[in-house]
TITIDREN-796085 format. One record per residue (C-alpha): residue in one letter; x, y, z. Coordinates in nm, 2 decimals. Example, Ala and Ser with C-alpha at 12.3 -4.5 7.8 and 13.67 -1.06 7.14 Angstrom:
REM TITIDREN-796085
residuo, X, Y, Z
a, 1.23, -0.45, 0.78
s, 1.37, -0.11, 0.71
REM end
This chain:
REM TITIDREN-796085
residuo, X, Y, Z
x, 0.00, 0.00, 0.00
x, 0.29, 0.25, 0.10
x, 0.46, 0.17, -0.23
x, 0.14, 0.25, -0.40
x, 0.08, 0.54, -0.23
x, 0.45, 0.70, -0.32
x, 0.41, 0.59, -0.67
x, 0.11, 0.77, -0.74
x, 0.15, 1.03, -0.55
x, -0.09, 1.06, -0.31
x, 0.11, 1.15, 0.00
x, 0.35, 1.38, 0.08
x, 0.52, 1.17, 0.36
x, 0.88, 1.11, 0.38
x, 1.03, 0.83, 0.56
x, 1.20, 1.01, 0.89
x, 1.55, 0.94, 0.93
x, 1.80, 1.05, 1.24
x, 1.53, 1.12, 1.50
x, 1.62, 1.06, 1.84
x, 1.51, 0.66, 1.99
x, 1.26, 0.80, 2.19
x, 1.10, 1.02, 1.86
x, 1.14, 0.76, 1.62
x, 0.93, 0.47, 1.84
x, 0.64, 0.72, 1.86
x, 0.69, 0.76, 1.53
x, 0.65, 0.46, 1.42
x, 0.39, 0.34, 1.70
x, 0.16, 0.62, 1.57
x, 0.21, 0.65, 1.18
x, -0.02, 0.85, 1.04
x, -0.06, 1.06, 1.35
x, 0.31, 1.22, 1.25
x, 0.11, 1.55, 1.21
x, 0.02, 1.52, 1.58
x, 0.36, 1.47, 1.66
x, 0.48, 1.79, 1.54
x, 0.22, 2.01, 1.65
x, 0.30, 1.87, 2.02
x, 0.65, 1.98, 1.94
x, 0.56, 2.29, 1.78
x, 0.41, 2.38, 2.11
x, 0.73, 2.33, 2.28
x, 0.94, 2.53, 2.07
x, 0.73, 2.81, 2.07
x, 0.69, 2.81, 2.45
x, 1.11, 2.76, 2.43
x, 1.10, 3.05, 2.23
x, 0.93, 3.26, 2.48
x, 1.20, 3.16, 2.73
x, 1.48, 3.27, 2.48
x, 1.60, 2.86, 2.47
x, 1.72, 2.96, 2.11
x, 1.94, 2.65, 2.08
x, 1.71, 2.41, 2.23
x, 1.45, 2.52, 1.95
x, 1.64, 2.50, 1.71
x, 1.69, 2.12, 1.76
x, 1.32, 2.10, 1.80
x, 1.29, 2.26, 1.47
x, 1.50, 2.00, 1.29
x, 1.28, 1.76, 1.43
x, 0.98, 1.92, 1.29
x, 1.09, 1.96, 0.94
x, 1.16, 1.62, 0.91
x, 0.84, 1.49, 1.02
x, 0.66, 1.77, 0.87
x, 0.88, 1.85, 0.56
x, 0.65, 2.04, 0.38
x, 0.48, 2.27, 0.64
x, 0.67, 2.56, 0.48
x, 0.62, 2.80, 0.79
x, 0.84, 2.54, 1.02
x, 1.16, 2.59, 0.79
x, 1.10, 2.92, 0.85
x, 1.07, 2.99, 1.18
x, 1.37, 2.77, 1.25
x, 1.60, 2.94, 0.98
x, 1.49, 3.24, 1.15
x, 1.54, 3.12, 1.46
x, 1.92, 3.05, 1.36
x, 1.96, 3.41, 1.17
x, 1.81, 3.63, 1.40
x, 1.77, 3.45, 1.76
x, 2.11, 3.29, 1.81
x, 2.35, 3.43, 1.59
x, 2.28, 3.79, 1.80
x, 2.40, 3.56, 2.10
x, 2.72, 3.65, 1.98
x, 2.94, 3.94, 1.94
x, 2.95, 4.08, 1.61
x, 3.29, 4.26, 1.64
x, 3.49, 4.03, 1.86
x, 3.33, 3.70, 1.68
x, 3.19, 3.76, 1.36
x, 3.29, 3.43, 1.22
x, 3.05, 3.25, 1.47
x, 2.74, 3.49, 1.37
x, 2.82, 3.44, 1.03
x, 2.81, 3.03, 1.14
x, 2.43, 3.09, 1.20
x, 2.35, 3.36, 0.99
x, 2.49, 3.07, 0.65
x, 2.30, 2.79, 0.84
x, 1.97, 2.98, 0.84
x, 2.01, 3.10, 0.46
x, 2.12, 2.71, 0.40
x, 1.86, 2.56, 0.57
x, 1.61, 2.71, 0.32
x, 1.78, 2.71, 0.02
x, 1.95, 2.36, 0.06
x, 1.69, 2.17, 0.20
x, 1.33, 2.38, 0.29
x, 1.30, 2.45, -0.09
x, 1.37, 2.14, -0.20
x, 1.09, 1.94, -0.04
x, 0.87, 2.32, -0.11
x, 1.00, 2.38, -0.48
x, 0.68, 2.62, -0.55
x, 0.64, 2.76, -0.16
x, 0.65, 3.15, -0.27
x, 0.72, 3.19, 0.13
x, 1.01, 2.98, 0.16
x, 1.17, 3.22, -0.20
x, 1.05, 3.55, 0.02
x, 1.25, 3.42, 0.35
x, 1.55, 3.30, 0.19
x, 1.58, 3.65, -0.02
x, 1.51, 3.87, 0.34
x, 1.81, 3.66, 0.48
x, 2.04, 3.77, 0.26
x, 1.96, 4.13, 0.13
x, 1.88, 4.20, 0.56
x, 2.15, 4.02, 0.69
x, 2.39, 4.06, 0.39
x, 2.28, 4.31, 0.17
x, 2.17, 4.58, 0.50
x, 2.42, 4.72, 0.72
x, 2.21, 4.70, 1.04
x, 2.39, 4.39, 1.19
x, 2.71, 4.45, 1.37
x, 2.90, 4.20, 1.15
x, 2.73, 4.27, 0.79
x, 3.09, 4.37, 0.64
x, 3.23, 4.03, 0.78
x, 2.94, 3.85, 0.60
x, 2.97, 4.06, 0.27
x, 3.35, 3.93, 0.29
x, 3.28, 3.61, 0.35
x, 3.06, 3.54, 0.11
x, 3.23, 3.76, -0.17
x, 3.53, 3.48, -0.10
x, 3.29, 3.18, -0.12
x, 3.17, 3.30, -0.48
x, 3.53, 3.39, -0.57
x, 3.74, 3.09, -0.50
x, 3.75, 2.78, -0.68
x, 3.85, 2.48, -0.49
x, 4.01, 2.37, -0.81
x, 3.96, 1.98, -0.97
x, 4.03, 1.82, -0.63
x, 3.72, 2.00, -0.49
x, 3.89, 2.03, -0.15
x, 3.96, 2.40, -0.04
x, 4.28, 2.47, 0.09
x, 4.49, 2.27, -0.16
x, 4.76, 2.34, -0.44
x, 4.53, 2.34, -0.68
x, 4.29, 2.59, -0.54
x, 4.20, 2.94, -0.76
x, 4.13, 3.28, -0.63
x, 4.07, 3.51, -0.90
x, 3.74, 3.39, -1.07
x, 3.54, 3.14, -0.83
x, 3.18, 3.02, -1.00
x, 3.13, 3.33, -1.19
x, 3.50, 3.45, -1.33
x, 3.71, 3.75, -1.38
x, 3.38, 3.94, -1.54
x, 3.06, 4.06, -1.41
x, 2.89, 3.82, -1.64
x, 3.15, 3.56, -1.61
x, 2.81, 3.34, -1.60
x, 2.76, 3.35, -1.95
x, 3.08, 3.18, -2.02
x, 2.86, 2.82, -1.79
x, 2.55, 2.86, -2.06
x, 2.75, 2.61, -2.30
x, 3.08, 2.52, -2.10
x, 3.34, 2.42, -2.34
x, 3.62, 2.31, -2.10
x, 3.67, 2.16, -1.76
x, 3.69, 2.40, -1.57
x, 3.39, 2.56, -1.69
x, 3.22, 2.23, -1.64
x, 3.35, 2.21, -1.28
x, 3.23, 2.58, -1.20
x, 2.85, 2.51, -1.35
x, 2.89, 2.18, -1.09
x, 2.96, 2.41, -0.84
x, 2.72, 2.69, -0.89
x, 2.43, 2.48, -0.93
x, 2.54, 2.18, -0.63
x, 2.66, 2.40, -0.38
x, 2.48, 2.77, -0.45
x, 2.18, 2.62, -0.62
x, 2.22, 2.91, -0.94
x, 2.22, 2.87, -1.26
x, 2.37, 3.07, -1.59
x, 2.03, 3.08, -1.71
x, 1.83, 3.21, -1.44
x, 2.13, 3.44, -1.38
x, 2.12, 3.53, -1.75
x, 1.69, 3.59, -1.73
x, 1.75, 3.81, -1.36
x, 2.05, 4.06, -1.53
x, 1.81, 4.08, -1.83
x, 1.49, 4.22, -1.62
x, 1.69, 4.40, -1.33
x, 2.06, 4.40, -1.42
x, 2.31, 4.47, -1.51
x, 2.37, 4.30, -1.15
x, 2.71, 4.24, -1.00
x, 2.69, 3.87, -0.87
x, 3.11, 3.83, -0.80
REM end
């Protein structure tokens, strides 16, 4: 019946992996009942929230979105949760690096794994774009130019064809996009291997692409995306 149900679609349910013992034997005891699961623990992480438990919430919220995958206001709350709540928890002159921790795992929880079981949620495409033109784009966080620098080197380095940063083989002067502000172009029809490794990267690890890139610059550009 299960396998019937995923091959014609007619549930959204994901088998839950990595949930704690406890979790997963209610879990399985109650099957369909998931939903009642996660609104228990929705309760609790709101109620932590009130008591400023900002970490403890945030592993409640993990647990949510995997029993709940595609209730697109839980991936939400908990990437907010980890932009907003805790990375403020620490200094954003004397440890930048550590906000910047929270501030990429918020963005990265949405883009890397929210939108991906919500392709169409226009929600989940509204939250991922405040993160990054509030938190990177703004200047109203104590640590913005640390963020702006630290993603300007993400884009711009190439871990070279190892794909380990850090190595010999490792290039600074172009990243994803290249030398040029429309260095994408250059991925619409890659003709060597390092152009082939770069689109890898930009669509695996950033989730872009040349095209959409391309279709963006062409309705609001020219747009600097080194």
């Amino acid at each position: 019946m299960n396998a019937f149900r995923k091959e014609k679609n007619l549930t959204h349910t994901e088998p839950v992996e990595n949930l704690p013992p406890t979790l997963a034997l209610t879990t399985v005891m109650l099957g369909g009942f998931r939903g009642l699961i996660a609104n228990v623990l929705w309760v609790r992480a709101m109620q932590m929230q009130e008591d400023g438990k900002y970490f403890e919430m945030a592993q409640l919220g993990d647990w949510i979105t995997k029993l709940q995958p595609h209730a697109d206001h839980v991936w939400r709350v908990t990437a907010w949760n980890m932009s907003y709540n805790i990375s403020v928890k620490f200094d954003g002159i004397k440890t930048p690096n550590v906000r910047w921790h929270w501030v990429r795992r918020g963005f990265e929880l949405i883009r890397d794994q929210g939108l991906n079981y919500n392709p169409h949620s226009a929600h989940l495409y509204h939250e991922l774009a405040w993160h990054f033109q509030h938190k990177l784009g703004h200047n109203l966080d104590d640590a913005h130019r640390f963020y702006k620098l630290a993603w300007s080197l993400e884009m711009m380095h190439d871990p070279g064809p190892d794909g380990r940063p850090g190595t010999d083989d490792d290039i600074y002067d172009g990243g994803v996009i290249g030398t040029r502000r429309d260095g994408y172009l250059d991925l619409l029809d890659p003709e060597t291997d390092e152009d082939r490794r770069r689109l890898k990267r930009l669509k695996e690890v950033f989730k872009m692409t040349p095209e959409k890139m391309q279709a963006v610059d062409e309705m609001w550009g020219p747009l600097e995306w080194r």
